[in-house]
Biotite code that builds the C-alpha atoms (Angstrom):
import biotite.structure as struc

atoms = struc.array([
    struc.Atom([-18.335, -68.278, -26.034], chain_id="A", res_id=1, res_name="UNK", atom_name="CA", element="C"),
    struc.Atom([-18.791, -71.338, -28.202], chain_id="A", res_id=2, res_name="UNK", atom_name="CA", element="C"),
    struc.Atom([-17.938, -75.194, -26.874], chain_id="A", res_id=3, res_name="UNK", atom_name="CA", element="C"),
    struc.Atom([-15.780, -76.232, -29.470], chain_id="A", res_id=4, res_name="UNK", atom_name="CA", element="C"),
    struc.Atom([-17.235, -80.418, -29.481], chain_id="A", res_id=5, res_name="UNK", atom_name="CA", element="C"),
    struc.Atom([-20.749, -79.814, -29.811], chain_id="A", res_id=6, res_name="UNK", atom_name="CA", element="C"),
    struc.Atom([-20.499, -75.796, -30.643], chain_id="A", res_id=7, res_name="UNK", atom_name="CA", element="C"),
    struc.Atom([-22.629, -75.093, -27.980], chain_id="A", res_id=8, res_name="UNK", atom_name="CA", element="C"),
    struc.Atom([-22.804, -70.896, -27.807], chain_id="A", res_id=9, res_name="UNK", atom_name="CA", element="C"),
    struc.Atom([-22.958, -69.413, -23.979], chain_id="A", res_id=10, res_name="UNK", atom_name="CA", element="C"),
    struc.Atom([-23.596, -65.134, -24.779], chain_id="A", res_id=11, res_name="UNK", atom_name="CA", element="C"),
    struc.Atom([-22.887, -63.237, -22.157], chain_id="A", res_id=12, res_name="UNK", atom_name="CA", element="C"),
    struc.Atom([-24.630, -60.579, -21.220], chain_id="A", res_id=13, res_name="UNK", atom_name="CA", element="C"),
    struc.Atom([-22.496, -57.226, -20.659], chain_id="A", res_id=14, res_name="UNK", atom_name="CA", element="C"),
    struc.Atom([-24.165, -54.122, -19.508], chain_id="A", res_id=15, res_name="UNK", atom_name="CA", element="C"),
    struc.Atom([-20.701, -52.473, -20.448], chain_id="A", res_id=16, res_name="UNK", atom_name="CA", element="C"),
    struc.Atom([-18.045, -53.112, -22.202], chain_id="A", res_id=17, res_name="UNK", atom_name="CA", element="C"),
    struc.Atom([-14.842, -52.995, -19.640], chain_id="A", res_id=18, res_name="UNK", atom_name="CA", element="C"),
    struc.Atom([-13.218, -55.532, -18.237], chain_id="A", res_id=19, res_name="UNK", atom_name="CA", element="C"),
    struc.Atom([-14.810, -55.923, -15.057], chain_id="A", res_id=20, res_name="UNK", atom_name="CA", element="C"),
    struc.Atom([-17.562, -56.137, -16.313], chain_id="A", res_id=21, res_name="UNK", atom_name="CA", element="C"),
    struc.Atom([-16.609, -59.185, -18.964], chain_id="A", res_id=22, res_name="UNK", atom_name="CA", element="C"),
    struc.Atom([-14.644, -60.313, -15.930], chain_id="A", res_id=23, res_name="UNK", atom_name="CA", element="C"),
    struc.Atom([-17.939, -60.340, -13.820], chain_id="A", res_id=24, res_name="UNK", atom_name="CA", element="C"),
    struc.Atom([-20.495, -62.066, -16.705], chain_id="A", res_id=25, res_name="UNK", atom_name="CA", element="C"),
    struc.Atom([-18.086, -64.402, -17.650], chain_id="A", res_id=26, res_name="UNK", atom_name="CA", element="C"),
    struc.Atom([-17.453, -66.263, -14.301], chain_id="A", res_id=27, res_name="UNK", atom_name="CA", element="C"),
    struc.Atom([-21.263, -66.426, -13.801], chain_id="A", res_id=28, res_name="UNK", atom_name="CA", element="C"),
    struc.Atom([-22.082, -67.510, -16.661], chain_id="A", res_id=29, res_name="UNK", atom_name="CA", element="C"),
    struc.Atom([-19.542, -70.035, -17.189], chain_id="A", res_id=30, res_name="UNK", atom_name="CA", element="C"),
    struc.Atom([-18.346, -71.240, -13.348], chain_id="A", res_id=31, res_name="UNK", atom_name="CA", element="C"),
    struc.Atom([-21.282, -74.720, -13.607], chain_id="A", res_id=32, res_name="UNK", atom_name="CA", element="C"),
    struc.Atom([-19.222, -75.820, -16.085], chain_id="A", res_id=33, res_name="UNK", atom_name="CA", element="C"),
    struc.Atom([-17.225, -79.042, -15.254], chain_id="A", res_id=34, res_name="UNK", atom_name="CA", element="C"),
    struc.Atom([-13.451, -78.091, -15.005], chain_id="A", res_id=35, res_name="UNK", atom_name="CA", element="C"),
    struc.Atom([-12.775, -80.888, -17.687], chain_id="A", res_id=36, res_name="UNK", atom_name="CA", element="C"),
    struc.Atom([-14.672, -79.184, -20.381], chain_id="A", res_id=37, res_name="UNK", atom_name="CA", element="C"),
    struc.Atom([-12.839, -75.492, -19.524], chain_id="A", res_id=38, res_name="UNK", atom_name="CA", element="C"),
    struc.Atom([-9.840, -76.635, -21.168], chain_id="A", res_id=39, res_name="UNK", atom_name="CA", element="C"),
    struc.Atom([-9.045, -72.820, -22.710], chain_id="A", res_id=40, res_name="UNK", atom_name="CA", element="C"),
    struc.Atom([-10.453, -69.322, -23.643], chain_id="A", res_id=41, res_name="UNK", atom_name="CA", element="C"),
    struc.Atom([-9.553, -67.788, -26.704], chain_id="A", res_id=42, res_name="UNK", atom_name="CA", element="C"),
    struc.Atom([-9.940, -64.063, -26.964], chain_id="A", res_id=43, res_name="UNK", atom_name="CA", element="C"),
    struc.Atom([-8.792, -61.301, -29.303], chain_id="A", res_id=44, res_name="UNK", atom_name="CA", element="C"),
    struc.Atom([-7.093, -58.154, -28.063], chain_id="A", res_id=45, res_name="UNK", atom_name="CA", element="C"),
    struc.Atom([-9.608, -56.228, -27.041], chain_id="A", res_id=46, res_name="UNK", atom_name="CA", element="C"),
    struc.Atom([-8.790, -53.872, -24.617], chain_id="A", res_id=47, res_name="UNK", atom_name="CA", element="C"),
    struc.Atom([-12.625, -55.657, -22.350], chain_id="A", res_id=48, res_name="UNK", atom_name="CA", element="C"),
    struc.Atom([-9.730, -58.399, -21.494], chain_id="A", res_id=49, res_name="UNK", atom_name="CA", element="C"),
    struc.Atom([-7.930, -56.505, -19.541], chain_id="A", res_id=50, res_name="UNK", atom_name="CA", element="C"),
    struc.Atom([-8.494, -59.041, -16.377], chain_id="A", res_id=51, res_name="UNK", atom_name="CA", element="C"),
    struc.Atom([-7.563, -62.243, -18.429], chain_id="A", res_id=52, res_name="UNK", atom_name="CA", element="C"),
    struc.Atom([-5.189, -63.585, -15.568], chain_id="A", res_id=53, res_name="UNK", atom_name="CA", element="C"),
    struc.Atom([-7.835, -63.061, -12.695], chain_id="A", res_id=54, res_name="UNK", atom_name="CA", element="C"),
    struc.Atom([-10.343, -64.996, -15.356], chain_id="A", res_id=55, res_name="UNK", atom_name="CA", element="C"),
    struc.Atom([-8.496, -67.495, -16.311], chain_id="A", res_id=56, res_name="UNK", atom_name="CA", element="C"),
    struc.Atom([-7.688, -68.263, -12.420], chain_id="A", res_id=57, res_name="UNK", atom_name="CA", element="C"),
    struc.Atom([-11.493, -68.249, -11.397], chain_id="A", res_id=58, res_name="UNK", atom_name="CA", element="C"),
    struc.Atom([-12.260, -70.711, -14.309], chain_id="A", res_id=59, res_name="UNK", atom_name="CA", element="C"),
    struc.Atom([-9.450, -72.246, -13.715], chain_id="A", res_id=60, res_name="UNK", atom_name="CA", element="C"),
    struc.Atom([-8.199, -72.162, -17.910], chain_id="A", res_id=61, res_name="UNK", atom_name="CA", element="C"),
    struc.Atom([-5.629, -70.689, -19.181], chain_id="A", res_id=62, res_name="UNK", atom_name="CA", element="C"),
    struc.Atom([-6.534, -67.541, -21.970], chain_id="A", res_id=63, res_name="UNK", atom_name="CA", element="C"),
    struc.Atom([-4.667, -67.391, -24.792], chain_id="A", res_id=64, res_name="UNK", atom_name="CA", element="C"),
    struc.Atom([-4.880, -64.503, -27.461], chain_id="A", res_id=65, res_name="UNK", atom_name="CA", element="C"),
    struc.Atom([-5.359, -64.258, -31.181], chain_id="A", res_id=66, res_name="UNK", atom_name="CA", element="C"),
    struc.Atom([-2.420, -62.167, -33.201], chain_id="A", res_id=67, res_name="UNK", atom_name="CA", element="C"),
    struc.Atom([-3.863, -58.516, -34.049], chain_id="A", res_id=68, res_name="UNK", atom_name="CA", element="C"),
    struc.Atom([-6.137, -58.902, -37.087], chain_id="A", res_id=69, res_name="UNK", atom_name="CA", element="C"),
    struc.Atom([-5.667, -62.096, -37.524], chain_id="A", res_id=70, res_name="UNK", atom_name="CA", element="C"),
    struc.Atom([-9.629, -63.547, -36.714], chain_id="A", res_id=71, res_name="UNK", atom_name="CA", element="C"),
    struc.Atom([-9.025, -66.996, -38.389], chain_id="A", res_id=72, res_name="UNK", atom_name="CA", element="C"),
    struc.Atom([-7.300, -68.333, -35.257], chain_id="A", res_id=73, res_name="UNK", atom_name="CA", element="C"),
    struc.Atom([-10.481, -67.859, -33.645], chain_id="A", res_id=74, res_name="UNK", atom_name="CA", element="C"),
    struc.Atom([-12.499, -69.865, -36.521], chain_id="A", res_id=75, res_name="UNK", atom_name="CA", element="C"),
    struc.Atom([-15.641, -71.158, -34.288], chain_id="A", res_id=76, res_name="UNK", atom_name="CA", element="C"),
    struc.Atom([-15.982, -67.818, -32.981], chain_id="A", res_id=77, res_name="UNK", atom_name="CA", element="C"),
    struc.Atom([-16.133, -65.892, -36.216], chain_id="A", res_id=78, res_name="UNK", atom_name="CA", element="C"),
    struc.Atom([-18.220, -68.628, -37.661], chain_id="A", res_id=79, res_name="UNK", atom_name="CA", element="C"),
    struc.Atom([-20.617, -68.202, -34.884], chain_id="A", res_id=80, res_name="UNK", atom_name="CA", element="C"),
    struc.Atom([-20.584, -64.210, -34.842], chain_id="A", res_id=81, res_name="UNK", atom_name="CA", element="C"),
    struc.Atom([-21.844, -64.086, -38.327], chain_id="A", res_id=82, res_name="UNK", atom_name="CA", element="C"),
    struc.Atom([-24.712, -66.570, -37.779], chain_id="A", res_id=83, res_name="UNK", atom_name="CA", element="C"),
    struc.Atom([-25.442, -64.650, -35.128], chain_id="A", res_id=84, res_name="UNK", atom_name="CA", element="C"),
    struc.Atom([-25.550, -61.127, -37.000], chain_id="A", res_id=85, res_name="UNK", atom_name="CA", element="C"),
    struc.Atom([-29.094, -62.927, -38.270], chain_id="A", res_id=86, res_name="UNK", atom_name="CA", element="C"),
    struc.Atom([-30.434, -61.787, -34.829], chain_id="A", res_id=87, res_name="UNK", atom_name="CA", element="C"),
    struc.Atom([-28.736, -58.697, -34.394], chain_id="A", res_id=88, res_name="UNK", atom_name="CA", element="C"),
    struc.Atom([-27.327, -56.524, -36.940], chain_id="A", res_id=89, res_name="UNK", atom_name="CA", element="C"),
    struc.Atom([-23.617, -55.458, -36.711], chain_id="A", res_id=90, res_name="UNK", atom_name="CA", element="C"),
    struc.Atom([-23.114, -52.040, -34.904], chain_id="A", res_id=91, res_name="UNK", atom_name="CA", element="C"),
    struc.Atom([-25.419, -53.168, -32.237], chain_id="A", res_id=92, res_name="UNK", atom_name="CA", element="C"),
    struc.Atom([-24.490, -53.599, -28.957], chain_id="A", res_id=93, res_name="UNK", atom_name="CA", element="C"),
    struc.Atom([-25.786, -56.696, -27.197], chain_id="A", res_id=94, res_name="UNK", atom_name="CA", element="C"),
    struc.Atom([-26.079, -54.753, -23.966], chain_id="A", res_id=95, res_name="UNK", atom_name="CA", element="C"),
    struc.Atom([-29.389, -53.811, -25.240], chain_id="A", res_id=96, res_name="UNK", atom_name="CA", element="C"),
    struc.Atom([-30.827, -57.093, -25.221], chain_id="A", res_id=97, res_name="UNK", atom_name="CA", element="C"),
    struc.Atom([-31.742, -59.189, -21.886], chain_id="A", res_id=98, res_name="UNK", atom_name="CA", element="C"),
    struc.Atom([-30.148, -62.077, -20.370], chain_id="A", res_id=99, res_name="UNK", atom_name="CA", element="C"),
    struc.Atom([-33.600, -63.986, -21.493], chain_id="A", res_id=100, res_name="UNK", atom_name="CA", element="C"),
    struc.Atom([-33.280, -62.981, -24.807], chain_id="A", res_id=101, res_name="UNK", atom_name="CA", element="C"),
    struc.Atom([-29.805, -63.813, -25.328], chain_id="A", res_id=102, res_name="UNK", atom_name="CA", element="C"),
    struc.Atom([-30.516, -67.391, -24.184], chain_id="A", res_id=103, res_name="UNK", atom_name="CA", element="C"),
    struc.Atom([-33.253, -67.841, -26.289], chain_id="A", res_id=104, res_name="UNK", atom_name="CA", element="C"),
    struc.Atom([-30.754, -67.277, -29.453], chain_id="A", res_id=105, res_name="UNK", atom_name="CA", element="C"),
    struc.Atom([-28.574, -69.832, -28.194], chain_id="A", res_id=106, res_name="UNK", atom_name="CA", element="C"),
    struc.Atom([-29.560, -72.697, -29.167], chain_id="A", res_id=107, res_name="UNK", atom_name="CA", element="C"),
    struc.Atom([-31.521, -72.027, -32.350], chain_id="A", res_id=108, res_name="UNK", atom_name="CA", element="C"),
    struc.Atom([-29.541, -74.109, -35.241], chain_id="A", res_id=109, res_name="UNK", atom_name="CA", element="C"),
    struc.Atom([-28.906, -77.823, -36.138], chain_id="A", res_id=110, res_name="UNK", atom_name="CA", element="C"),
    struc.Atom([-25.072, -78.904, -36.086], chain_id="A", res_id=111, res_name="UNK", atom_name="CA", element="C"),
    struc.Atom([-23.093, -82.563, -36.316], chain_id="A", res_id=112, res_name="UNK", atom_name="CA", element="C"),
    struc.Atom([-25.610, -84.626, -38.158], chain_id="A", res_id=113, res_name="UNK", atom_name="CA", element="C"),
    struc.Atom([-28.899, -82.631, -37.313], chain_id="A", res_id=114, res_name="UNK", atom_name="CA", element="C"),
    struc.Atom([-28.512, -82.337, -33.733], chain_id="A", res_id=115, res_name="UNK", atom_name="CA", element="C"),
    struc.Atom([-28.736, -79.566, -31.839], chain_id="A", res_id=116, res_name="UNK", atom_name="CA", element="C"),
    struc.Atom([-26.094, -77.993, -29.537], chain_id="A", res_id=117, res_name="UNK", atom_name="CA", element="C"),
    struc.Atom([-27.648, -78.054, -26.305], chain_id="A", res_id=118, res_name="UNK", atom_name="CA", element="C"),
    struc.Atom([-28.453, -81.966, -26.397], chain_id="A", res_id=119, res_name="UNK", atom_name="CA", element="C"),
    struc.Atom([-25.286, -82.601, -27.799], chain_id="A", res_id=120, res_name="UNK", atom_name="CA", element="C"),
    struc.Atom([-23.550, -80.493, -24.503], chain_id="A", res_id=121, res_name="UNK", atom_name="CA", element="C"),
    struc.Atom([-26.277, -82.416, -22.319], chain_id="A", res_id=122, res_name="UNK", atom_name="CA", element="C"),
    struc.Atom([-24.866, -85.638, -23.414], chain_id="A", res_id=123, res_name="UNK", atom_name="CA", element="C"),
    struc.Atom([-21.467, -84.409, -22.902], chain_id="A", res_id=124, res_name="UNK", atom_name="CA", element="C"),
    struc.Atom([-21.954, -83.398, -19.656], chain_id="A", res_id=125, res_name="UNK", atom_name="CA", element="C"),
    struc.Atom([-24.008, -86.485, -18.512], chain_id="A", res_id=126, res_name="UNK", atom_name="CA", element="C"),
    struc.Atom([-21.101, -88.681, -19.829], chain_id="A", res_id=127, res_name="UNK", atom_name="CA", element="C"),
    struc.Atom([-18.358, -89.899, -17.347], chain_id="A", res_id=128, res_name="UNK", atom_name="CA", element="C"),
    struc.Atom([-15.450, -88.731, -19.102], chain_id="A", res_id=129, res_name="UNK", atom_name="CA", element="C"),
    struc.Atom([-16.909, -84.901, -20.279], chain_id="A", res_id=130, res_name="UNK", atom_name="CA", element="C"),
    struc.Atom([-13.772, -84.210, -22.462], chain_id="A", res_id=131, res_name="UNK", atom_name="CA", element="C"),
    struc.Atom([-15.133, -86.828, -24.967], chain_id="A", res_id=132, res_name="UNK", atom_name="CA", element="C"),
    struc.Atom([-18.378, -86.707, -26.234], chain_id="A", res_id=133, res_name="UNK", atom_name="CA", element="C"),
    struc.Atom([-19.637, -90.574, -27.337], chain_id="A", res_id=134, res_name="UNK", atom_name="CA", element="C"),
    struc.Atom([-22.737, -91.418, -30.154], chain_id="A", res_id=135, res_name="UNK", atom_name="CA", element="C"),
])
């Protein structure tokens, strides 16, 4: 998932790929996140998001979906997906890599004026109003 202010990147780690298990690594990974900042998910229609209602309830966000090949509504996303194909080549499944290792992608590239995305999201979530990030 990618924070759309500072394009901070959260992977997720899915042994499988159903939707209890995307259900399951989703919420873990994402429920420290202030409510403010989980403003909406955006997901394609992959048949993995299946459980989008019970999702968007435990985040508290409401999902909304992309039109059928249409990947341009999810710009950030796709952006991110091919910068990440530098780390692992399409056809792979991520479910072959560890939690550790997908974290250790993360945060690997400068965005917004040289900064990187994790001290950019630290700054937004230190701030007192976390829906705006401020120089």
């Amino acid at each position: 998932m990618v924070e759309r202010q500072t394009r901070m990147l959260r992977l997720v780690h899915l042994p499988h790929a159903d939707s209890d298990s995307l259900h399951a690594a989703l919420v873990a990974r994402m429920q420290d996140l202030p409510p403010a900042l989980m403003r909406s998910i955006t997901w394609d229609q992959g048949t993995e998001m299946a459980r989008h209602l019970a999702t968007a309830e435990k985040l508290g966000a409401p999902v909304y979906f992309c039109d059928s090949r249409s990947p341009w509504q999810r710009g950030s996303n796709e952006n991110t997906n091919g910068l990440l194909r530098d780390y692992f080549p399409k056809g792979v499944t991520l479910a072959n890599y560890s939690l550790g290792h997908l974290m250790a992608v993360e945060d690997d590239r400068m965005v917004l004026q040289d900064r990187c995305p994790a001290d950019l999201f630290a700054a937004l979530l230190a701030s007192r109003n976390p829906s705006v990030l401020r120089r």
